[in-house]
Structure formats: structure tokens, C-alpha cells
C-alpha positions as CSV (number, residue, x, y, z in Angstrom):
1,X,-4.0,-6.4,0.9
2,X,-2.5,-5.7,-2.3
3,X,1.3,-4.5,-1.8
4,X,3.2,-2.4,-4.5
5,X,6.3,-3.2,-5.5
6,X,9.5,-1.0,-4.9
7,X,11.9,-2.0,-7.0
8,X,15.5,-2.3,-5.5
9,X,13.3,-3.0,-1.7
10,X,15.9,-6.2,-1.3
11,X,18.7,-4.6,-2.3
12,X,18.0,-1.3,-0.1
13,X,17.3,-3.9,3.0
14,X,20.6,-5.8,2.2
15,X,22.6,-2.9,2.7
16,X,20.9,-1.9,6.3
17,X,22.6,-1.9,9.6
18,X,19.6,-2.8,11.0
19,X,18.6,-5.9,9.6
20,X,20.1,-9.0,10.7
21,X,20.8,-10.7,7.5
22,X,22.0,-14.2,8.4
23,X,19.4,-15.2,11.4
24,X,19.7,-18.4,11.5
25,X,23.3,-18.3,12.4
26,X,21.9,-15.8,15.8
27,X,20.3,-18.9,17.0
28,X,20.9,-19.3,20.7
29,X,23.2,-15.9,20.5
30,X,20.3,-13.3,20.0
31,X,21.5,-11.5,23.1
32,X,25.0,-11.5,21.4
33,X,23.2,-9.6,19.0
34,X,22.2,-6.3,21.5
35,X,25.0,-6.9,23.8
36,X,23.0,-7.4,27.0
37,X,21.3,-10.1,28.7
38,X,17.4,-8.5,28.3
39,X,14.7,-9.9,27.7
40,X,14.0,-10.5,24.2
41,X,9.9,-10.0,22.3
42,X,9.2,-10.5,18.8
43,X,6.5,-9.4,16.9
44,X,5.6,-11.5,14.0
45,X,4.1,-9.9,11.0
46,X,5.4,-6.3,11.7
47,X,4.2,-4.1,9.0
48,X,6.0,-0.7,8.8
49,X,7.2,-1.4,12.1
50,X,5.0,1.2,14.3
51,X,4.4,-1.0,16.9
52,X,7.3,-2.5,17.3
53,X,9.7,0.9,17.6
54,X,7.0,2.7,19.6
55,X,7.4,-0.7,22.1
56,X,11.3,-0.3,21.8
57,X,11.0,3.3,22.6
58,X,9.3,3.1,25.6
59,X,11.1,0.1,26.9
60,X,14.7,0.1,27.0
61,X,15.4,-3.0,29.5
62,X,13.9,-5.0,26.8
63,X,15.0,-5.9,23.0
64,X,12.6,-6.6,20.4
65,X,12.9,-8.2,16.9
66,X,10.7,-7.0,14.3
67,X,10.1,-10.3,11.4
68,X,8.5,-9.6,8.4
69,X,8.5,-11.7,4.8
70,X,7.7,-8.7,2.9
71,X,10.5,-6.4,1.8
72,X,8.3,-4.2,0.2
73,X,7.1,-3.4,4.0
74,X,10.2,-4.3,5.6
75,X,11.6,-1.2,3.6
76,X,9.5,0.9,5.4
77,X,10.6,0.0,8.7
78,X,14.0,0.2,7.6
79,X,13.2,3.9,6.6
80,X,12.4,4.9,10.0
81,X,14.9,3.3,12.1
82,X,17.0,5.9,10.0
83,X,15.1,8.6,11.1
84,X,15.1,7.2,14.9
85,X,17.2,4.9,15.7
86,X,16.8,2.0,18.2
87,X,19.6,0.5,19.8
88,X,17.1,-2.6,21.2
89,X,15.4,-3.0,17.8
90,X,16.5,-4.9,15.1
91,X,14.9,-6.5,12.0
92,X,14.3,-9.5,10.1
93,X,13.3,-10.8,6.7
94,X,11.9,-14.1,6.9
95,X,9.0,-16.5,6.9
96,X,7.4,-17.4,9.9
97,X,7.4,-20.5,9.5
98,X,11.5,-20.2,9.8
99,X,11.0,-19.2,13.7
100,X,12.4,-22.7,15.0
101,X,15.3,-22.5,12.5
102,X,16.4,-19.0,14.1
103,X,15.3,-19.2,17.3
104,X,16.7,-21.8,20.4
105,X,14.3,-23.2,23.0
106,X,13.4,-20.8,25.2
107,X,14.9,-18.1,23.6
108,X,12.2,-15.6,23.3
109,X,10.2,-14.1,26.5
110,X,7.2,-12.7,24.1
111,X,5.6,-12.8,21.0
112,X,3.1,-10.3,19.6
113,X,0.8,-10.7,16.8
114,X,-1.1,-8.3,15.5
115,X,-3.7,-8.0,12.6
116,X,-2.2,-11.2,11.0
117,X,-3.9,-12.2,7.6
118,X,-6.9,-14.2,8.2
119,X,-6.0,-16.8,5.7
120,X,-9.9,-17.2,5.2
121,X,-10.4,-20.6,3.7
122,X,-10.9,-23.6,5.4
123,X,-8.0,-25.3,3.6
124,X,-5.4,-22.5,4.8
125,X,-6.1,-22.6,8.2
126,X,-2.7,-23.7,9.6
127,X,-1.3,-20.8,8.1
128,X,-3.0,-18.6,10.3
129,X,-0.6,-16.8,12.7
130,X,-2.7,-18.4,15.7
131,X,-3.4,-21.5,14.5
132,X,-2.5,-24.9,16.5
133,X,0.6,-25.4,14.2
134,X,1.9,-22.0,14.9
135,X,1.5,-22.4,18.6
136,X,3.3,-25.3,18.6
137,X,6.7,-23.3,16.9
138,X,6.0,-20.4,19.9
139,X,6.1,-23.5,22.3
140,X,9.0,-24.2,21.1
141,X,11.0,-20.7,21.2
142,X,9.4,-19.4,24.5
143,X,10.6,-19.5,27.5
144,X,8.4,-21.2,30.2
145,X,6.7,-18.0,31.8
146,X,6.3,-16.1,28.0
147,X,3.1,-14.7,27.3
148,X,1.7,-14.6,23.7
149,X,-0.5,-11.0,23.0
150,X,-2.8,-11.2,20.1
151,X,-4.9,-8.4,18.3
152,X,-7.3,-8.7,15.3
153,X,-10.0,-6.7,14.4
154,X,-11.2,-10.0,12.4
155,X,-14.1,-11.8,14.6
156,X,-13.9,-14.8,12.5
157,X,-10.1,-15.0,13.2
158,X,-10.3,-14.2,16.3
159,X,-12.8,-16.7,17.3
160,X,-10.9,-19.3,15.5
161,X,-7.9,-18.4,17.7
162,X,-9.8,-19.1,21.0
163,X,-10.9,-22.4,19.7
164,X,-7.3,-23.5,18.9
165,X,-5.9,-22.4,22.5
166,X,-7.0,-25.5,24.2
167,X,-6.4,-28.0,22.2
168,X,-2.4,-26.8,21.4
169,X,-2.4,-27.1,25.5
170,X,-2.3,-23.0,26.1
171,X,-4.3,-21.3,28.8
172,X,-6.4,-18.2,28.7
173,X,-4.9,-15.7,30.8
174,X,-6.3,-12.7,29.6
175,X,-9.2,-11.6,26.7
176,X,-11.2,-9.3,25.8
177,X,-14.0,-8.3,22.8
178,X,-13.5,-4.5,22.5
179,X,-10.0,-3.5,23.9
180,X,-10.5,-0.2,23.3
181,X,-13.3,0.1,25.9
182,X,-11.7,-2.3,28.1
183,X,-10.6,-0.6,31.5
184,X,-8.7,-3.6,33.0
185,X,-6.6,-4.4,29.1
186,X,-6.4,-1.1,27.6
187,X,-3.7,0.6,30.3
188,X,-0.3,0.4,28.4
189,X,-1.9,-0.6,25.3
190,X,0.3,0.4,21.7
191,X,-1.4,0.6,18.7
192,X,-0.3,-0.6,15.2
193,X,-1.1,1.5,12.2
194,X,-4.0,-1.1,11.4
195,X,-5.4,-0.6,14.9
196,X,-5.8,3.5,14.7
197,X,-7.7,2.7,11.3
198,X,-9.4,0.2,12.2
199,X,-10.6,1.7,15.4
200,X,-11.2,5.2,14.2
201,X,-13.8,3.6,12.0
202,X,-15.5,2.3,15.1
203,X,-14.4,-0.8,14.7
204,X,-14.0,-3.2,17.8
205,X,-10.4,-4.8,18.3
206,X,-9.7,-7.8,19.9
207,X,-7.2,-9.3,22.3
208,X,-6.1,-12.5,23.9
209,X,-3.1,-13.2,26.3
210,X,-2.2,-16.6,26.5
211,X,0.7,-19.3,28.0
212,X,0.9,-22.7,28.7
């Protein structure tokens, strides 16, 4: 996906009262953050942040952090909490691979991924948002009883991500080949702005639910 610049993005998500801007320093004092004792979901890789406040909006017992590395994307998150503010959303810029550094054991009680980047080569593979090495920084940050909900529209991807469940110790709890036509998964189901595209050209999604 090729992403175009906005010039002054950083500066514009800098100034935003709803970014946390120092994470790391939240780490073990994310409820501090909200100002309740919720539960806490993050969604890694969270686009222009559909998902996420559409989640928020319909949930208000539970907070949600929306991390993203791009701040050309971020911005247009940012953007729309101004136009609807969120009081248990907040935003972050930062790599994923930072999730141990700004999150404590246990902390989080689920983590979404949806439509990560495939990462398609061989040699990439433990970049991949589902790969063994990422499941072992969720194992780290989840509580005991989270759940993990992932969504691709990428077969390869997706079949990778079944293949690394066992062997990073998770179980299958719930999966399906074509959510969309799925009676038992669908119920309840949010949809990113990938996932109307995607689907709307007839495209199946998928979707695991796993723990350990």
C-alpha cells in the first residue's frame, strides 16, 4: 500500500489530546490513563481508526487503544476523534514491536488484528502481525483469559497464521473461512474500512479467535 505523505502529520499528532505521547511511561498505569478500572483491548495496526471508535462507541464498559506506526494514517484517526469524541479511546504512535516496552503482564484483556500486511516473503515472516514471535509479545501483555481476534482477507496469511497457533502454545477457539456468511461468528461483527472493500468485491474474509 503506498501511503502519501502529509507534511506536518507528526507535528499535527504531537499536539493532540488524544494521543498518548509518552507510552512507555503508562506501562502498568493504562487504567490511570481512562480513570476507571475497565477492561482494556488494543487493536494493532489501526488504520484510520474505523474499527476501533465504532468498537468504543458501542462499548462503553470497555477502553480501547488504537497503535499505529504511521502518522500519515494516525492523522486520520486523530481527525475524527475531533469530530466524535471518545472518552474510552485513545491513541498511539508506535511500533509493534514496542508492545512489551508499554504494556505490563497482563495488562491487556484483547487484542485485535485486522488486515495486517502480509509481509509476503519467506525471509519476513516474523514480522507478520500473527506470526510465532508476535504471539509470544501478546503472551506476554494478556491477561490469562484474553482472546486474540484476527481478520485477513489474505488466504496465504491467513493459513500461515493457523500454522503458527500451535506451535507458539495457543488454542483454536474459534475460526472461520468466510465470516461474512458465517451464522455462528458474524453476530456482533465490526467491520474495518478494508473489510467493506474487500467484501463488497465478493471477497471472502477470514477470522480466528484464539488463547492459550
Amino acid at each position: 500500500m503506498r501511503l502519501r505523505n502529509v507534511t506536518g502529520s507528526r507535528e499535527m499528532i504531537a499536539g493532540s489530546r488524544f494521543v498518548v505521547h509518552d507510552p512507555a511511561a503508562q506501562k502498568g498505569k493504562w487504567h490511570e490513563v481512562f480513570g476507571n478500572d475497565h477492561p482494556i483491548h488494543i487493536e494493532i495496526g489501526m488504520g484510520k481508526g474505523r474499527f476501533m471508535m465504532d468498537l468504543a462507541a458501542a462499548n462503553p464498559g470497555i477502553d480501547y487503544v488504537g497503535i499505529e506506526k504511521y502518522s500519515t494514517v494516525l492523522l486520520r484517526a486523530v481527525q475524527k476523534m475531533e469530530m466524535q469524541e471518545l472518552a474510552n479511546l485513545r491513541l498511539v504512535r508506535m511500533e509493534a514491536e514496542e508492545l512489551c516496552e508499554v504494556f505490563d503482564r497482563g495488562e491487556i484483556a484483547k487484542i485485535y488484528l485486522n488486515f495486517s500486511d502480509p509481509w509476503p516473503k519467506d525471509r519476513h515472516a516474523k514480522r507478520r502481525l500473527p506470526s510465532r514471535q508476535f504471539l509470544a509479545r501478546y503472551h506476554e501483555i494478556l491477561a490469562a483469559d484474553g482472546r486474540i481476534e484476527f481478520k485477513t482477507d489474505n488466504a496465504d496469511l491467513f493459513d500461515f497464521a493457523l500454522e503458527e497457533i500451535g506451535p507458539a502454545g495457543w488454542k483454536l477457539e474459534a475460526v472461520t473461512r468466510d465470516l461474512h456468511h458465517d451464522a455462528q461468528m458474524l453476530p456482533g461483527n465490526i467491520m474495518t474500512e478494508y473489510e467493506e472493500k474487500f467484501s463488497s468485491l465478493g471477497n471472502p474474509i477470514y477470522k480466528y479467535i484464539i488463547y492459550r
